[in-house]
C-alpha positions in Angstrom: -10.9 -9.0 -7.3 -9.8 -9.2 -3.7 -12.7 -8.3 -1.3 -11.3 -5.1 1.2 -12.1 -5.5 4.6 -10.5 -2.7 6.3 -12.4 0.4 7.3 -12.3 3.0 5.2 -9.1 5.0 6.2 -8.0 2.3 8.0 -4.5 2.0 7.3 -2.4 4.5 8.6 1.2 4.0 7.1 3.9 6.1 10.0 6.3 8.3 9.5 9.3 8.9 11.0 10.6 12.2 12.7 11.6 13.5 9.8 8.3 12.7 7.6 9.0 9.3 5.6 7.8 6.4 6.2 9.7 4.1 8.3 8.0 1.0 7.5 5.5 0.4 9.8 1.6 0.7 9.8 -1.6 0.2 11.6 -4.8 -1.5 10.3 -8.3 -0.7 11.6 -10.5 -4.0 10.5 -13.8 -4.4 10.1 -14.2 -7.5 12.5 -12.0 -9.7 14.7 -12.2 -12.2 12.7 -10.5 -10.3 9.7 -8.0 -9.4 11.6 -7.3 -12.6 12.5 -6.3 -13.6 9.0 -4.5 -10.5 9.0 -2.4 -11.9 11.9 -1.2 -15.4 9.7 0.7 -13.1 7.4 3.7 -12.4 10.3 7.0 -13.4 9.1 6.2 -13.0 5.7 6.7 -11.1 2.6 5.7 -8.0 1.0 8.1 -8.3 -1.9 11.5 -8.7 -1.0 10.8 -7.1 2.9 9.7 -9.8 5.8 7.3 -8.2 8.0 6.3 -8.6 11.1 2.2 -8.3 12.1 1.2 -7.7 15.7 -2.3 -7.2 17.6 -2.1 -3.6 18.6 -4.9 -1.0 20.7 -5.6 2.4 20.5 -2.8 3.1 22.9 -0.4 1.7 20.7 -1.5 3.8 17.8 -1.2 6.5 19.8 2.1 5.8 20.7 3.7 5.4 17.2 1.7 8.2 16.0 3.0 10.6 18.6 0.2 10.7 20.9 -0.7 14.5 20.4 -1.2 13.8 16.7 -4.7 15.2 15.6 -5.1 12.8 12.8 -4.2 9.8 14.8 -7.2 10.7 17.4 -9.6 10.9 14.6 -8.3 7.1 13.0 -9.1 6.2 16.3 -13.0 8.2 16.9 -14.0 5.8 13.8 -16.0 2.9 14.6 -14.2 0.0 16.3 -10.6 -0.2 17.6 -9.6 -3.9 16.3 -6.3 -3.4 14.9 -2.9 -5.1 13.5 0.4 -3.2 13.9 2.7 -4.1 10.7 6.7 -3.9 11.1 9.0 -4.0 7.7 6.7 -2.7 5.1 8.6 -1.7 2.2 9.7 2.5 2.9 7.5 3.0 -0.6 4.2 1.0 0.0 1.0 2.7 -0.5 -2.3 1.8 1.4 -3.2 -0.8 -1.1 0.1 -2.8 -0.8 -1.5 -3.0 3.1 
């Protein structure tokens, strides 16, 4: 069984304006070093869909989650801020796919 080491709630798959998802996540981690291995996986697969995996801050979570969003400020009051923006996720993945 594959070891989780994300923070709890800490994948927040986006939505777009009109409330799907558009692909794109963030990933709260529970070290640097995770999300280090996090970052080999750019330009790779999540079943047929290449994706794309970028350091990101707090700031950039911000800005893809609107700014204003109340949920997004409370992803980011958790514990620690070390995070992986994701690009190309499939429009149906869940937070386990993450």
């Amino acid at each position: 069984m594959a070891k989780n080491y994300t923070r709890k709630g800490g994948v927040a798959l986006c939505l777009s304006s009109q409330g799907r998802r558009n692909g794109e996540a963030l990933v709260r981690f529970s070290t640097v070093e995770h999300r280090e291995l996090a970052l080999r996986r750019h330009k790779h697969h999540i079943g047929q869909r290449y994706i794309e995996v970028y350091k990101a801050s707090g700031r950039d979570f911000l800005n893809v989650a609107g700014g204003s969003n109340s949920e997004a400020h409370a992803f980011l009051q958790r514990d620690g801020q070390v995070i992986i923006r994701m690009r190309g996720l499939p429009f149906d993945a869940i937070s386990k796919d993450v």
